[in-house]
C-alpha positions as CSV (number, residue, x, y, z in Angstrom):
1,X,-21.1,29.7,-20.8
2,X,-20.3,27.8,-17.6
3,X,-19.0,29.8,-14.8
4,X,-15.4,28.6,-13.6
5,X,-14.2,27.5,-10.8
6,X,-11.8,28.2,-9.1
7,X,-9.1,27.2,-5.8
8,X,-8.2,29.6,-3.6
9,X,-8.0,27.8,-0.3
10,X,-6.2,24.4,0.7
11,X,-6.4,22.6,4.0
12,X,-4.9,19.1,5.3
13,X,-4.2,17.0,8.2
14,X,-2.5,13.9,6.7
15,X,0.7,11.4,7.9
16,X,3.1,13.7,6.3
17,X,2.0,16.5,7.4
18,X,-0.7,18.1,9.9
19,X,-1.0,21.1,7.8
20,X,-0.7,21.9,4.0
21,X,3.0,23.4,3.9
22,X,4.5,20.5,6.6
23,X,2.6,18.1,3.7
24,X,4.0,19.5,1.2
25,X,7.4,20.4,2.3
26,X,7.5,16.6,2.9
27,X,5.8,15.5,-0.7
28,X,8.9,17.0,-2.4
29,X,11.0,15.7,0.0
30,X,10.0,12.2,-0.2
31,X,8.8,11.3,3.3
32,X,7.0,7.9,4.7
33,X,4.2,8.4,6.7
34,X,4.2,4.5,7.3
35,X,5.2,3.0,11.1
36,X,4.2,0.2,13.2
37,X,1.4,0.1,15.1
38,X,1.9,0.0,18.7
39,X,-1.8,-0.6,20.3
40,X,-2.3,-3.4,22.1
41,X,-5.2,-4.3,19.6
42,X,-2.4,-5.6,17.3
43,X,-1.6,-8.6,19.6
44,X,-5.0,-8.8,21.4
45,X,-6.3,-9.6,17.9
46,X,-3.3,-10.9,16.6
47,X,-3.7,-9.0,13.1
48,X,-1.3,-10.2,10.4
49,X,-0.8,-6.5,9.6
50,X,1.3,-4.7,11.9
51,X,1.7,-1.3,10.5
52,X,-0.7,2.2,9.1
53,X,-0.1,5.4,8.1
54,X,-1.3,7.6,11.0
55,X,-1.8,11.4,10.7
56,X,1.6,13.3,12.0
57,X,-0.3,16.0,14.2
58,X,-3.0,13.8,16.8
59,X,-6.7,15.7,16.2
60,X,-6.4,16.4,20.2
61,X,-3.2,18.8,19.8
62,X,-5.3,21.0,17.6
63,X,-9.0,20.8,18.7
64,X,-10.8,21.2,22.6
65,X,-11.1,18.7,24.5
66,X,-14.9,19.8,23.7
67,X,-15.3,19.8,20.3
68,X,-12.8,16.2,20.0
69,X,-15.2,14.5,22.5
70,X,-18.3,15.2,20.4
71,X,-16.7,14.2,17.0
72,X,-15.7,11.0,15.5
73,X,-12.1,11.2,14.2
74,X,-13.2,11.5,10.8
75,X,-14.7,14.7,11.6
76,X,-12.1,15.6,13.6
77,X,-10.2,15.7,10.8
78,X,-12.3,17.2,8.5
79,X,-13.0,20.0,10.7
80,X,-9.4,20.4,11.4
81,X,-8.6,20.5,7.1
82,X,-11.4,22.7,6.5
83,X,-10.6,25.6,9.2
84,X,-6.9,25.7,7.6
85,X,-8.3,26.0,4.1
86,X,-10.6,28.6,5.1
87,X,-8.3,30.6,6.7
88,X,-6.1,30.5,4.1
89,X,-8.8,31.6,1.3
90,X,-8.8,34.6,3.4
91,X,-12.7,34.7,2.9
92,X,-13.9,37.0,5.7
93,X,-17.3,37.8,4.9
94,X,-19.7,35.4,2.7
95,X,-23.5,35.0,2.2
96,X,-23.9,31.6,4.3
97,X,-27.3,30.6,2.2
98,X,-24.3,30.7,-1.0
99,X,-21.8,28.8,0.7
100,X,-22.0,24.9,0.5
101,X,-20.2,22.3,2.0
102,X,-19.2,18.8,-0.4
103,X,-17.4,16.5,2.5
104,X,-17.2,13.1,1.4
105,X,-15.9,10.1,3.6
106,X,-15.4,5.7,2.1
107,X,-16.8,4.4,5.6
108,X,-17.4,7.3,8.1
109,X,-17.8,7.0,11.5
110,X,-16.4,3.6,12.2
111,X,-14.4,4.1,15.3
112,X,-17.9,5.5,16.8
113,X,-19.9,2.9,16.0
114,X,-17.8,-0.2,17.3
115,X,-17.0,1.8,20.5
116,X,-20.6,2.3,21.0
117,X,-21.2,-1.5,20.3
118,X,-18.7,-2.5,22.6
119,X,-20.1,-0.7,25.0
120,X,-23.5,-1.9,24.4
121,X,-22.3,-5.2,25.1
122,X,-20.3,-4.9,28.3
123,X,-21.9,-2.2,29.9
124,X,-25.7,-1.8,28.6
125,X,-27.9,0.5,26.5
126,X,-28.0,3.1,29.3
127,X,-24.0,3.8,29.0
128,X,-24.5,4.3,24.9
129,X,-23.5,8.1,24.1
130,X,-26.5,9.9,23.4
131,X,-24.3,11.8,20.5
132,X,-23.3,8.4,18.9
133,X,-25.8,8.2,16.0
134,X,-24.6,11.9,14.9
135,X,-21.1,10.8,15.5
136,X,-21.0,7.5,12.9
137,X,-23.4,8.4,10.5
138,X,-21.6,9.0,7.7
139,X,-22.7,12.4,6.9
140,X,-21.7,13.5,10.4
141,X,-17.9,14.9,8.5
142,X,-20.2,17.7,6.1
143,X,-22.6,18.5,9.0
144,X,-19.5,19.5,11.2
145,X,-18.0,21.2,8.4
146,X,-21.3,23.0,7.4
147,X,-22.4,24.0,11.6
148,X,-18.7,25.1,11.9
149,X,-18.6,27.3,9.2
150,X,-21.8,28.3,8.9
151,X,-22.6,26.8,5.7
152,X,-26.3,27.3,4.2
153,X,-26.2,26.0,0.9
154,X,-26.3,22.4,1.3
155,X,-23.9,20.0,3.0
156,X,-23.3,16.9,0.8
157,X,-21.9,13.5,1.6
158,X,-20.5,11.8,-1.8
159,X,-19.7,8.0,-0.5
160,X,-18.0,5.8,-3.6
161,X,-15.6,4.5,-1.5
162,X,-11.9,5.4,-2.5
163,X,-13.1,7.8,-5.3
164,X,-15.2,9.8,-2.8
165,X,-12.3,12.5,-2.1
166,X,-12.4,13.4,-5.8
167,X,-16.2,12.8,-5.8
168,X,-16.9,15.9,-3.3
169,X,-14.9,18.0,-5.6
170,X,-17.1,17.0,-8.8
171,X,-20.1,17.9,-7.0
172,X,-18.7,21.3,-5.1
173,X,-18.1,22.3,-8.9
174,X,-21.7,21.2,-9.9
175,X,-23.1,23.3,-7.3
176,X,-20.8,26.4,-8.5
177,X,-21.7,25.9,-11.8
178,X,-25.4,25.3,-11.8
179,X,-25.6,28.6,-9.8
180,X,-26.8,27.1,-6.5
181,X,-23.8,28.4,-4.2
182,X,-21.2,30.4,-5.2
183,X,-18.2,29.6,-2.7
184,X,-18.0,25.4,-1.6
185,X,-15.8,24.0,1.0
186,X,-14.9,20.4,-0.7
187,X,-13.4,17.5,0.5
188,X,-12.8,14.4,2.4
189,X,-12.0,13.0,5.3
190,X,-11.0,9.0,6.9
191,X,-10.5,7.6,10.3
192,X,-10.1,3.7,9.8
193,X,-7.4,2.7,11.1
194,X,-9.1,0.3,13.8
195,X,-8.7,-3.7,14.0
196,X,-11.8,-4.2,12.0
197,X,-11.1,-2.7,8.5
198,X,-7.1,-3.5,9.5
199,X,-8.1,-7.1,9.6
200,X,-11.2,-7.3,6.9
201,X,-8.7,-5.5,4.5
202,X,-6.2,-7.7,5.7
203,X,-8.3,-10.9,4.8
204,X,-9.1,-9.9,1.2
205,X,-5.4,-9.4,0.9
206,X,-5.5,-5.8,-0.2
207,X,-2.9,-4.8,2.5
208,X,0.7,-4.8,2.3
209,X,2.6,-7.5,4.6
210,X,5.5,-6.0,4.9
211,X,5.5,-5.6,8.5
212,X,9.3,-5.9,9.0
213,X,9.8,-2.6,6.7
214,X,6.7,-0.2,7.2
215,X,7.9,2.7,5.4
216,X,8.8,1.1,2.2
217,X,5.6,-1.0,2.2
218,X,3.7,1.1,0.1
219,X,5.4,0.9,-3.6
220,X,3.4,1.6,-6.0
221,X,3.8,0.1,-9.6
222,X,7.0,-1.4,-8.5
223,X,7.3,-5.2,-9.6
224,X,7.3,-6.6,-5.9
225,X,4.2,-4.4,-4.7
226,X,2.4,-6.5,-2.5
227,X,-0.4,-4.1,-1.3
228,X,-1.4,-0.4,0.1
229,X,-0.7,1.1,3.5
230,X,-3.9,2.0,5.3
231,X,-3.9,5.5,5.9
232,X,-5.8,8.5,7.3
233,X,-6.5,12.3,7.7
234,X,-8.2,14.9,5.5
235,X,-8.3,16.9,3.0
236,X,-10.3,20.3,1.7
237,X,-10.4,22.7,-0.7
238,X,-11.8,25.7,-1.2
239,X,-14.1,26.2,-4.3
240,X,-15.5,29.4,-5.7
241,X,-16.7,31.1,-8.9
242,X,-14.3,33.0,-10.3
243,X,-16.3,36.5,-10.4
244,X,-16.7,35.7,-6.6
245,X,-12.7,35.5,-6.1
246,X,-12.1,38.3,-8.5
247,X,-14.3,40.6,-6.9
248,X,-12.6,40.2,-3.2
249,X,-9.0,40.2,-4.8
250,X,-8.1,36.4,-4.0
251,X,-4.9,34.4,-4.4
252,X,-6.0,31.9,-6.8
253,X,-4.3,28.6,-6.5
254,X,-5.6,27.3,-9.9
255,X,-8.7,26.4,-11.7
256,X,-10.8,23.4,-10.9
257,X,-11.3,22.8,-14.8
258,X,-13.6,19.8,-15.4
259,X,-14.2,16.5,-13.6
260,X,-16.0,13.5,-14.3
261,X,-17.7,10.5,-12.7
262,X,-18.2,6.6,-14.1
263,X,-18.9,3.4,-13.1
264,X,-17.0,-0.2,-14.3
265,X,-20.4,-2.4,-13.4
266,X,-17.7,-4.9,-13.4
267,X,-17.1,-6.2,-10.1
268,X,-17.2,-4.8,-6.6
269,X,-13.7,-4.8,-5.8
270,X,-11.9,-5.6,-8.9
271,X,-11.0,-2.7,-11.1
272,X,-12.1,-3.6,-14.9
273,X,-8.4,-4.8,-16.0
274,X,-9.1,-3.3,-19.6
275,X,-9.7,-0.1,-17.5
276,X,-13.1,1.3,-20.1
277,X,-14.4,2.8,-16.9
278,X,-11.6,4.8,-15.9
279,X,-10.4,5.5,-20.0
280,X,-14.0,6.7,-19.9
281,X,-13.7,9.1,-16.8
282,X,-10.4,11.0,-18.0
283,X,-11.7,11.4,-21.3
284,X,-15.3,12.9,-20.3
285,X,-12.9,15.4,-17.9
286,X,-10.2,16.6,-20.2
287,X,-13.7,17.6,-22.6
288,X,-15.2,19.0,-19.8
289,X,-12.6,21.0,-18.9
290,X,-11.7,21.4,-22.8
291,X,-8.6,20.3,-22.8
292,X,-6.3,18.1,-25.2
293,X,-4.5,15.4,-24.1
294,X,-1.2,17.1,-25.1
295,X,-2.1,19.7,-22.6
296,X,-1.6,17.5,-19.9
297,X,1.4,18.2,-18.1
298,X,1.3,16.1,-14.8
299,X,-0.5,13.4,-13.5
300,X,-1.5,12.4,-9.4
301,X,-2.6,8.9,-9.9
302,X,-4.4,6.5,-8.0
303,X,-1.7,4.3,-7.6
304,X,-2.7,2.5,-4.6
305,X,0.3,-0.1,-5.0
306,X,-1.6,-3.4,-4.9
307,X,-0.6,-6.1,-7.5
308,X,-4.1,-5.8,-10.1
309,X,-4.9,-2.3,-9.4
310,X,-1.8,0.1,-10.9
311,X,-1.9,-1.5,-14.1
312,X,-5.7,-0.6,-15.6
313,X,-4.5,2.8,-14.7
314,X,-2.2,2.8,-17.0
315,X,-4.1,1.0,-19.5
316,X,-6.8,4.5,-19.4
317,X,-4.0,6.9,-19.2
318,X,-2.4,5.2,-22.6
319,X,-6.2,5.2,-23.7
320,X,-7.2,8.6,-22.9
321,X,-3.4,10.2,-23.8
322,X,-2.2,8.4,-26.4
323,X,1.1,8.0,-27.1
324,X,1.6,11.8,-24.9
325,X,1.7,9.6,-21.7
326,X,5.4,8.9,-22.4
327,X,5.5,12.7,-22.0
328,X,3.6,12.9,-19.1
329,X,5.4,12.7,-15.5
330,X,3.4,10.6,-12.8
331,X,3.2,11.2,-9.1
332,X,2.1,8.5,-6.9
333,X,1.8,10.3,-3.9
334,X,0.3,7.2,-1.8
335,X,3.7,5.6,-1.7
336,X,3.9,8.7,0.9
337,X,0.9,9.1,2.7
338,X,-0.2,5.7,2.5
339,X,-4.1,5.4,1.3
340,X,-6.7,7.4,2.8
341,X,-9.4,5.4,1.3
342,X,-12.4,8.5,1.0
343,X,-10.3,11.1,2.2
344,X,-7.3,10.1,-0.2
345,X,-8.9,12.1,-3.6
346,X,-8.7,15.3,-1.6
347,X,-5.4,15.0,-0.5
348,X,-4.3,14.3,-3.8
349,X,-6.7,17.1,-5.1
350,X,-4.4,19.6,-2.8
351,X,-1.2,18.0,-4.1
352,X,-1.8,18.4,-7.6
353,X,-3.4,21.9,-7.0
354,X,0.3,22.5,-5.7
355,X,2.3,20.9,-8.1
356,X,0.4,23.4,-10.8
357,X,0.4,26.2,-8.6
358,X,4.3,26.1,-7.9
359,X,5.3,24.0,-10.6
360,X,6.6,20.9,-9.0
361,X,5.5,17.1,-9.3
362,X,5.8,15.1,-5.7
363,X,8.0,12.5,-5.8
364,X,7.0,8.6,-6.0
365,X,9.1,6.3,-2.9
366,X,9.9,3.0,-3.2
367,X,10.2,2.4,-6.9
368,X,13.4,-0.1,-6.9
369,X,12.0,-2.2,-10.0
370,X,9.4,-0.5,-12.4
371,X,6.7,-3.3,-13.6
372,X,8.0,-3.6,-17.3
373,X,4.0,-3.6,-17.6
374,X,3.1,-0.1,-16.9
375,X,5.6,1.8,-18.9
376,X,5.1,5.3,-17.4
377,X,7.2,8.2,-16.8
378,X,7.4,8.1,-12.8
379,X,8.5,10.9,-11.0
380,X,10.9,9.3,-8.1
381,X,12.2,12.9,-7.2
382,X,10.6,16.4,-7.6
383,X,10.4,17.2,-10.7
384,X,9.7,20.9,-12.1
385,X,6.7,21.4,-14.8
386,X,6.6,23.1,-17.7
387,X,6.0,26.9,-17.5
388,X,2.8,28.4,-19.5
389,X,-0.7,27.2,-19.5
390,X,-1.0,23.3,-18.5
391,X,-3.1,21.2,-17.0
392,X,-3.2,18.3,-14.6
393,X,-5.0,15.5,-13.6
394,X,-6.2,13.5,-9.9
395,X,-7.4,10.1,-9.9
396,X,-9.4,8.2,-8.0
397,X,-10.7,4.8,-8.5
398,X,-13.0,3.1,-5.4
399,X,-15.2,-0.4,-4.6
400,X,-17.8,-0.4,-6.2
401,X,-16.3,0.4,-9.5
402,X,-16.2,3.7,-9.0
403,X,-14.6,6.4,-10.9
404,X,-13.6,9.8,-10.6
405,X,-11.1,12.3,-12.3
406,X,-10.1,16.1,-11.6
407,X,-8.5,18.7,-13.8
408,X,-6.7,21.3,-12.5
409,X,-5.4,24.3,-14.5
410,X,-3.2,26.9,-14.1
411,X,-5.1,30.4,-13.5
């Protein structure tokens, strides 16, 4: 039999929040993390999107000057979400050649690598960083994670775009699993908030224009959505067998159940609007983690709030649930935090850890007009959960038709 997995440490640096509780406290709540942008990028290139989701806490209140000059942000946030998950695993001791890191990222280092080619074209090669290639490769997130921690067992970059979050967490409990660690820190982490992605996003008219109204831009599966909020930050999560946590008496969040991973080979960008890939993807999880659809008692979705991209999620969660999705109340947590494109699984992952932990569903903002076409049970305001044994479910569709889905359980 498989060993399980379980959580027993969460960490988070997101724009509702620069550490778990302030995130969460603000997830019940019902907090925007959305505001206009005031660099003076925004006129210089004169984007037609004015506004992001920014993390609340700046990386430089809560790193060195040091160890902030030789990351990217991405890793500055991924550091900064995996040392607040580990502390609060309360690991003190661990075999480092059994402890693994799974850090994904959707671009990586981009703020690095335009900086660096700026400055290659205005100043020279001898005025590039001699740290920039470790600083924008797109691994560099797990290898600061992994030399910070001291992390022996491998330090894996999953990179499948917006499903890469959820992606890290499939592959932390692969590694459990198979044997080949027995504690991984798992997660993602995004920086992108810079004029390029701001205005290539912008161009394939993913974004939300709603620059007069930042914070209720993001609305997901609202009739008048008109695109997602780009967002950024980190999340992590501590992953361990269970006979590990057991043995040193842990607080145990919950119990990373099953996950699964699929591909539309549909289009690059365009979800497949019958939704087989994703139908696919929470089927092959709930019977991994052996679980019935009536079991399912909550549901983080993907929900990114663009026009073609809530309603195949719906179509897989009918699919996959069957008539129990009336039943089921859905949290679309992005309407908050905006989307953290590889970084926004993990997040989620921490949310819906919560939500089984303490019983509560997150609340959805800025549903004024439900689409008539995806008939789901939205959670608008906390909601409580069921007690006794349930189970929920993270989703996380990315470019590239990419699919990934989470279970969580209640230990």
């Amino acid at each position: 039999m498989a060993r399980k997995v379980v959580i027993t440490g969460l960490g988070a640096t997101t724009p509702i929040g620069g550490d778990v509780p302030t995130m969460w406290r603000n997830a019940l709540k019902g907090v925007s993390g959305a505001h206009t942008l005031t660099d003076d990028w925004v006129a210089k290139y004169e984007l037609p999107v004015h506004f992001a989701a920014r993390v609340s806490t700046p990386a430089s209140e809560v790193l060195t000057r040091v160890e902030a000059k030789r990351l990217d942000p991405s890793s500055q946030f991924a550091v900064i979400a995996a040392r607040e998950a580990w502390k609060d695993s309360g690991i003190t001791e661990v075999d480092h050649d059994r402890f693994a890191v799974a850090f994904a990222t959707g671009i990586g280092g981009v703020w690095t690598l335009l900086d660096a080619w700026d400055t290659l074209r205005e100043k020279g090669p001898r005025r590039v960083l001699p740290m920039t290639v470790p600083m924008l490769m797109p691994n560099g997130a797990a290898a600061a994670v992994s030399l910070d921690l001291g992390a022996r067992a491998g330090a894996h970059t999953p990179v499948s775009a917006c499903a890469s979050g959820t992606e890290a967490l499939h592959q932390g409990l692969e590694l459990i699993r198979s044997g080949k660690a027995d504690v991984v820190m798992a997660g993602g982490a995004e920086a992108a908030i810079h004029p390029l992605p701001l205005a290539a996003f912008s161009s394939m008219q993913a974004l939300s224009r709603r620059n007069d109204d930042p914070e209720h831009a993001s609305r997901p599966y609202d009739r008048d959505r008109d695109g997602f909020v780009m967002g950024e930050g980190a999340g992590a999560l501590v992953l361990e067998a269970e006979e590990h946590a057991l043995a040193r008496r842990a607080r145990i969040y919950g119990e990373l159940a099953g996950t699964s991973v699929t591909a539309d080979a549909y289009h690059i960008t365009a979800p497949d609007p019958e939704g087989l890939g994703a139908t696919r993807a929470l089927k092959a999880a709930l019977f991994d983690a052996r679980a019935q659809p009536e079991d399912v008692a909550h549901v983080n979705a993907h929900a990114t709030s663009t026009p073609v991209g809530d309603r195949p999620e719906y179509t897989a969660l009918r699919a996959a649930l069957g008539d129990h999705v009336q039943n089921v109340p859905v949290s679309a947590t992005k309407s908050q935090t905006g989307h953290l494109l590889g970084a926004s699984g993990a997040v989620e992952a921490v949310m819906t850890v919560l939500a089984v932990y303490e019983r509560k569903a997150p609340a959805t903002i800025n549903l004024e007009n439900q689409d008539p076409e995806i008939p789901l049970d939205i959670v608008t305001t906390a909601r409580d959960l069921p007690s006794g044994d349930i189970v929920a479910l993270s989703n996380s569709f990315g470019f590239g038709g990419h699919n990934a889905v989470v279970v969580i359980r209640n230990h």
